[in-house]
C-alpha positions as CSV (number, residue, x, y, z in Angstrom):
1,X,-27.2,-255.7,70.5
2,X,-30.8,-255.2,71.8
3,X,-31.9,-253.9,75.0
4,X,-33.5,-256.7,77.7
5,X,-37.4,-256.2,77.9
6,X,-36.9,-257.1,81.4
7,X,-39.3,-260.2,80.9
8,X,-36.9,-261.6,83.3
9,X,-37.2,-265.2,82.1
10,X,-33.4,-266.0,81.8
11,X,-33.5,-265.4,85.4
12,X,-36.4,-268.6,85.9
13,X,-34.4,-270.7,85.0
14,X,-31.0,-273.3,86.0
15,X,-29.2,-274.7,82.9
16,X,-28.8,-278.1,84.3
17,X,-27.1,-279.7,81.0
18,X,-27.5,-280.6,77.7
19,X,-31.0,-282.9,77.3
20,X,-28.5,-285.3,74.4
21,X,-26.4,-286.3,77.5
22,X,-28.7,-287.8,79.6
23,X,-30.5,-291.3,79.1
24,X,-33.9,-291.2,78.6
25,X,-34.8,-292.6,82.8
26,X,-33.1,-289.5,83.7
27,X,-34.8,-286.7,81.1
28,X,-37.8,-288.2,82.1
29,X,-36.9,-287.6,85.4
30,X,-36.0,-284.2,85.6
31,X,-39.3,-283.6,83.4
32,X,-42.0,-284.9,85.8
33,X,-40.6,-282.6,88.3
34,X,-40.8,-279.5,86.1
35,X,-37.8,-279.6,83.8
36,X,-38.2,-278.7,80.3
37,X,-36.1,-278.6,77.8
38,X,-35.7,-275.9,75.2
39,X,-32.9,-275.6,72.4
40,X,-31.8,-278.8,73.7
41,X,-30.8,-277.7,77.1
42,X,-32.8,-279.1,80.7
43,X,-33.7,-276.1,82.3
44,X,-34.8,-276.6,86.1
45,X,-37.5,-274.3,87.3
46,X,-35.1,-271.7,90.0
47,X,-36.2,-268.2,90.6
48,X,-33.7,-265.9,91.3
49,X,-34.5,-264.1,94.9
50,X,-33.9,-261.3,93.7
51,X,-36.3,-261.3,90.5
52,X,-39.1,-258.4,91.6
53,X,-41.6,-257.4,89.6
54,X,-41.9,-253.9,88.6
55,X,-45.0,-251.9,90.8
56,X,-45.4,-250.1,87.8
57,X,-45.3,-252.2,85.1
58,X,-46.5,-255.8,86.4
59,X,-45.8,-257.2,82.8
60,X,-41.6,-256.2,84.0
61,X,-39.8,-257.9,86.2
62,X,-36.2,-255.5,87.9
63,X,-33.1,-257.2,89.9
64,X,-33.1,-256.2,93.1
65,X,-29.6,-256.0,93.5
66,X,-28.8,-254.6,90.0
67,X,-25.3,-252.8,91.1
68,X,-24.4,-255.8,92.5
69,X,-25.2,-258.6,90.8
70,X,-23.3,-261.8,90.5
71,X,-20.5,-261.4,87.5
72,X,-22.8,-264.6,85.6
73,X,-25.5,-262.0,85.2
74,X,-23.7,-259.2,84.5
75,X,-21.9,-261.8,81.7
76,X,-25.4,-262.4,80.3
77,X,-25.8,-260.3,76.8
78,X,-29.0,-262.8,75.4
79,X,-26.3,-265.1,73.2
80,X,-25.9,-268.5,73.5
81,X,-22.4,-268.5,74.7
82,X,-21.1,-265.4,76.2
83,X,-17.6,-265.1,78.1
84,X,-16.8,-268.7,77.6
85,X,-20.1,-269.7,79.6
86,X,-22.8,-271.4,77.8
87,X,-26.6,-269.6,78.2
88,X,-30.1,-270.6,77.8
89,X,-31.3,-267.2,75.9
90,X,-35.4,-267.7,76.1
91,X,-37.1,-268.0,72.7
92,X,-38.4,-264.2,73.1
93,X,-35.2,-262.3,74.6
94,X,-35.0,-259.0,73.0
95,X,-31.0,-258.5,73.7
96,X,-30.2,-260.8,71.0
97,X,-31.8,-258.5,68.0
98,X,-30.0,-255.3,66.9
């Protein structure tokens, strides 16, 4: 497994469902307001809080409460499903290379 770039774009995003499931009134829907839909998953614009940017590195982004972050982040290892929970991994996550 690779190690996260700390791009911190799986943490921008809400898996909301998957975009074959919904009729095309509601995709549409969810898309005017920001949705988009990537490996056939609606993903809804949701920063995490606790998503800083590093001072040091702008192009970085840290956790803010990296000891003590929920188990669905600590779960997250940049694969598709992971634990028995299903993942958006973004199109450039580095994790998922070895």
């Amino acid at each position: 497994m690779g190690e996260c770039c700390h791009c911190g774009e799986c943490c921008r995003w809400i898996v909301f469902g998957d975009a074959r499931q919904l009729d095309p009134w509601a995709l549409g829907y969810f898309v005017a307001r920001g949705a988009k839909i990537n490996k056939g998953l609606v993903l809804i614009p949701s920063e995490c809080p606790h998503l800083k940017l590093n001072e040091f590195n702008p192009s970085e982004s840290l956790c803010d409460i990296e000891d003590n972050k929920p188990g669905a982040c600590k779960e997250y290892v940049g694969k598709r499903i992971s634990g028995g929970r299903k993942y958006w991994v973004p199109d450039n996550c580095t994790m998922t290379k070895k």
